[in-house]
Every structure is written in C-alpha cells, then in structure tokens.
N, C-alpha and C positions, 0 to 999 in steps of 0.2 A: 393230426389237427393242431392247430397253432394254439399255444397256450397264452397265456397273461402271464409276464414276465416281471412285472412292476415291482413286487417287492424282491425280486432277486437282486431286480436292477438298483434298489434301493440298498440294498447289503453291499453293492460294488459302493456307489457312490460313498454311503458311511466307510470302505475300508482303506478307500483308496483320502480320503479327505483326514481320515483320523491315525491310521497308522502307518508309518513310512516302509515301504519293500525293504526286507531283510539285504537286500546284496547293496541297498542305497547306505545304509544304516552301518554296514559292515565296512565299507570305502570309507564312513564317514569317521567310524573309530580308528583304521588305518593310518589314514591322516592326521587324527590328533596324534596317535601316539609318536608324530614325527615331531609337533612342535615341544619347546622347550617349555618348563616349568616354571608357572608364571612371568607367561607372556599373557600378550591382549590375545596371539590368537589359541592359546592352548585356552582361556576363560573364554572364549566364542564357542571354543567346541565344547566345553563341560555346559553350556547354558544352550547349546542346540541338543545336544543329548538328554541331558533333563527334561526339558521342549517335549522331545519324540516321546520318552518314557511317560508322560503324562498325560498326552494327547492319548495315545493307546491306552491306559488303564482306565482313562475317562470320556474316551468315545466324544474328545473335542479336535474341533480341527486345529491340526499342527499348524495352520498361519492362519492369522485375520483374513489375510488375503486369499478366498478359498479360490480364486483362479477364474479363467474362462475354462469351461468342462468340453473336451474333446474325446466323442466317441468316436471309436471304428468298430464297425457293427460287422462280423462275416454271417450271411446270413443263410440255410438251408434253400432249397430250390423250393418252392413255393409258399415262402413265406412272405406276408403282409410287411414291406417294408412304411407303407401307412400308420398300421398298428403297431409296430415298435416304436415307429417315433414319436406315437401318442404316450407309451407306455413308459418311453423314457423322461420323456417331457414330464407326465403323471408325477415319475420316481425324483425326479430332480426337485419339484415343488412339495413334496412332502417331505424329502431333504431339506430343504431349505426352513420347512417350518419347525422339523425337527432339531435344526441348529446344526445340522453337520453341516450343512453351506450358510455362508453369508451370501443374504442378497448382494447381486453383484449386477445385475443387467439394467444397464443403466441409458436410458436412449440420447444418443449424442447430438437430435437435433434439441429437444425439447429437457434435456437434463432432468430427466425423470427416471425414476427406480422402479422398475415393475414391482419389485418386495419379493418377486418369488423364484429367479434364477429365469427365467422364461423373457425371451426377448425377438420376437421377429420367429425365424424358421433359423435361423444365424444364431439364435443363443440359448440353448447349447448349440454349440457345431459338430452334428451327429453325417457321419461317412459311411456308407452301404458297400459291402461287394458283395455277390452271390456266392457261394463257393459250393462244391462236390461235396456230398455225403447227408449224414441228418443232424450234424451237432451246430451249434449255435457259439460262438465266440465274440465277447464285448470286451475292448480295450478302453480304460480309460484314463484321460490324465490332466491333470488339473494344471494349467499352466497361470502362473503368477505373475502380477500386472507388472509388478518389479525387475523381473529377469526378461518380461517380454517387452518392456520399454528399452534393452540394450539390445535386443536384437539387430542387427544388420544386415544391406545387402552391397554386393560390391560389382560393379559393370567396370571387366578388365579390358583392356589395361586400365593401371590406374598411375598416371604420371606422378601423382602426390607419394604416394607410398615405393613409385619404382617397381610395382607390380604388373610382370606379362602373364597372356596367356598360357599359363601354364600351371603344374604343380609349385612352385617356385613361389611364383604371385599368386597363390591359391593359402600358401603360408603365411606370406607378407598379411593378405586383408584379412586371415582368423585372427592374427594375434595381436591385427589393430584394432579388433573388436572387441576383444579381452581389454586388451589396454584400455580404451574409453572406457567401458563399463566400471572400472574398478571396482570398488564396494556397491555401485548403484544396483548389480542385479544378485545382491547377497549372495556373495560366494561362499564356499566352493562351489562353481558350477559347475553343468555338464554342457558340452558343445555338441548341436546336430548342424552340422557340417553338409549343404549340396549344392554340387559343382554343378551347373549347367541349366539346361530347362529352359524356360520363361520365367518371367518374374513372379508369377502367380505360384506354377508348379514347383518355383524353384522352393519360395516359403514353406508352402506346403510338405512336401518329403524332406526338408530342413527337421522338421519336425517329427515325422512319422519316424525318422531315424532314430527320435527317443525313447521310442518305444523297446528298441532293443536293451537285452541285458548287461549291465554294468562286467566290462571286462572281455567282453570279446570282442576279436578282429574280425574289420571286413574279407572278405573272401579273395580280394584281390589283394596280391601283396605289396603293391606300391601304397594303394590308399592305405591299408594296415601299416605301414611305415609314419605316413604318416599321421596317423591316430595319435600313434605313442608317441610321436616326435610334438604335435603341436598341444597334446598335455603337459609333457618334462617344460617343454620350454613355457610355456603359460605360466608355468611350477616357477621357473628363475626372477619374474617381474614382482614377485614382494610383496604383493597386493592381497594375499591370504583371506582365511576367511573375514567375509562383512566388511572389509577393506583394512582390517586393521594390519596388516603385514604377517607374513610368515611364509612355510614353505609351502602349503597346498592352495594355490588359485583356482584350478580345473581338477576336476575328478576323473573325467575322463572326454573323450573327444569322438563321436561317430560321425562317421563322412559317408555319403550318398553320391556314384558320380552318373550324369543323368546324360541325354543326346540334347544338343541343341542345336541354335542356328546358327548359320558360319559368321553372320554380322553379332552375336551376341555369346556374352561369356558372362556367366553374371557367379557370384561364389555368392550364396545367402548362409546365415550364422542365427540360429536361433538356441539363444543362451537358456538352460534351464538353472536355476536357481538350488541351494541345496534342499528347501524342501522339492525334493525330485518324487514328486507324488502321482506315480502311474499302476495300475495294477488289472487282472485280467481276468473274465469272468465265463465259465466254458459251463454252457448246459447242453448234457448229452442223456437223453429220457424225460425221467424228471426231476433230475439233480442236478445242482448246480455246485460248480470248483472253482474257488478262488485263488487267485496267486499275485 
C-alpha cells in the first residue's frame, strides 16, 4: 500500500537546501588549497566555507537564491504518481513556510509570487520513471537563477567560434560558455555537458548529468577525455572563484552524448554554480536514506 511520503519529502528538501553534499564540499576545499594566501580568490573560498558551515549547523539555506526545485522521482510499479506530486507539492510548501526555501515561483505573465514555491504543474519540475522492484528513490536539486542564466546552447557548426561537427567544436562551444559566464554564474562551477538530441532533450539531460557524483568518468573513453580536458582548460582562463581570478573556474565537467538528427547538432551547457546543492532520498519499507 502506498504511504504518505510528505515529510520524508520534507527532510530531502531541508537537506539538500541547507547542507552542501560531502564530495561537493570536498572538491571545494581541494581547490582552495590551490590558491595562494591572500588572494581575492583564497578569501572567496574561506567566506563560501564559512557559508556551508553555518548553513548546516543552522538548518538555513546556503544561498538566498534557493533555486528552481528539480525532482526525479523512480517510482515502484503501482504507485500513485498523482499522489506523489501532491505530496511533493505538499513537502515544498511547508518548506517554504519553514524557511528552508525562499519563495521563488514567480509568474512571468502577471509578475506575481505565489509565496509558497508552488507555480503551475512546472514549479516545482517533478520527472516520473516507473522502475523494477519495491524501493522508492527521489533525486533532488536545486538549480540557482544565477548559474542558470549562463547556461547555453550551441547549433554546430558554429562559424563564429570555427566550431564543426565534431568533438573538436564540441570544445570550442563549452569553453565559450565558461568564458561568457565569467563570475556571473558564481563559480567554481560544475558543467553538464549533452551533445546531440533536440533542443528541448538536449537541455534536459544537460542537466540530469548533474546529477552524478563529483569525480567520475563517463564510461566512454573519449567523452572521459574530455571531461578532464574541458575542466584543466576552464582551470587556465583566470576567472576563479565568483570571478575574482585564480586557479579553480570549473570543478569538474559531465558530458552526456545523445542520438540526433543528421540536419541538427546542437552541444547544450548547463552551468551549475558552487552552491551544487543536489542530494537523494531512497525509501525502502518504511525507512527512509539520505545521501
């Protein structure tokens, strides 16, 4: 029988809003201890560490900007995906009045604030897949307005940049993307990186890419080439954290490469910011495991 999930869902939302994932946090002290002793960007990274340390002992969100909320739901075979998105919906609005979200849903014809994170069927943007077995898994991740204003997408070739269809011109348009963005999507970022698709799809799994763990390669060894290769080099443009200069711009880089159509090659680039605040929430009986 299907349970009520609402305040489970409400313990993801406060965990994923108030404390930063351990491997994000880990990358993030790695980094400082590359820049030099007072610099602007060694004090970026002692005042984003302080940030995370406070935000977790005080159960406030680690940026003003608590994001647009992106679930992926896998959900047991005969479960109400009706009833989850009420439940979520539910967990989001009690979130909100609890402080761990700022209202954020804000309607673009009428410039109106719901007050309560609740916007259309679109806000939050909760994603269903059925899967095997009895266990229940919710992903979630709070992407900030900041990093998702430098997002990009690129339709190759690209005359301007000297980018073909290829891996080659797949480089060329990530690191013009980096480059624009500069401090605008508070770096250090993370890049999700997909090659192909449609426009819509390509956005889309741009993103879901983020979802994976900080530090590992894709399975195929060319895109794992270049992961590493379009972080290092991201690293040499100087643009460090929050744009003040140094040596960490990217965190790291996850590439997606998808099937498309032979009139279309589109490379989309969806920047996450360093608050990289995604984490995942697995009910199997009647306990619920957070990570």
């Amino acid at each position: 029988m299907q349970r009520d999930i609402t305040a489970e869902v409400l313990e993801l939302i406060r965990l994923t809003s108030t404390s930063l994932p351990p491997d994000v946090e880990e990358k993030i002290r790695e980094a400082r201890e590359k820049e030099e002793s007072g610099t602007a960007a060694k004090g970026a990274f002692d005042t984003i560490l302080r940030n995370v340390e406070l935000s977790r002992s005080q159960s406030t969100p680690i940026c003003q900007d608590t994001g647009t909320p992106i679930f992926y739901v896998h959900y047991p075979e005969g479960w109400s995906t009706l009833k989850l998105r009420m439940q979520i919906r539910n967990a989001m609005a009690e979130a909100t009045k609890l402080n761990y979200m700022r209202p954020n849903a804000v309607d673009a014809v009428y410039d109106k604030n719901s007050g309560n994170n609740l916007g259309g069927e679109e806000f939050p943007s909760i994603h269903f897949e059925e899967v095997e077995g009895e266990t229940l898994t919710i992903e979630l991740m709070l992407k900030g307005g900041g990093c998702e204003n430098v997002g990009a997408q690129y339709s190759l070739p690209d005359s301007r940049l000297g980018a073909g269809r290829d891996l080659a011109g797949v480089r060329k348009a990530v690191l013009d993307a980096v480059h624009k963005a500069q401090g605008q999507g508070c770096a250090p970022g993370i890049l999700g990186v997909a090659i192909g698709g449609d426009r819509g799809t390509s956005y889309i799994k741009s993103k879901e890419v983020l979802y994976d763990k900080l530090g590992t390669r894709n399975s195929d060894p060319q895109l794992a080439l270049l992961e590493e290769r379009l972080t290092n080099e991201a690293n040499t443009l100087g643009i460090g954290p929050m744009g003040f200069g140094g040596k960490t711009t990217v965190i790291d880089t996850k590439i997606v490469g998808l099937h498309r159509l032979p009139a279309s090659f589109y490379v989309s680039v969806s920047y996450m910011c360093w608050a990289y605040r995604r984490r995942k929430m697995v009910l199997s009986g009647n306990k619920a495991q957070y990570s």
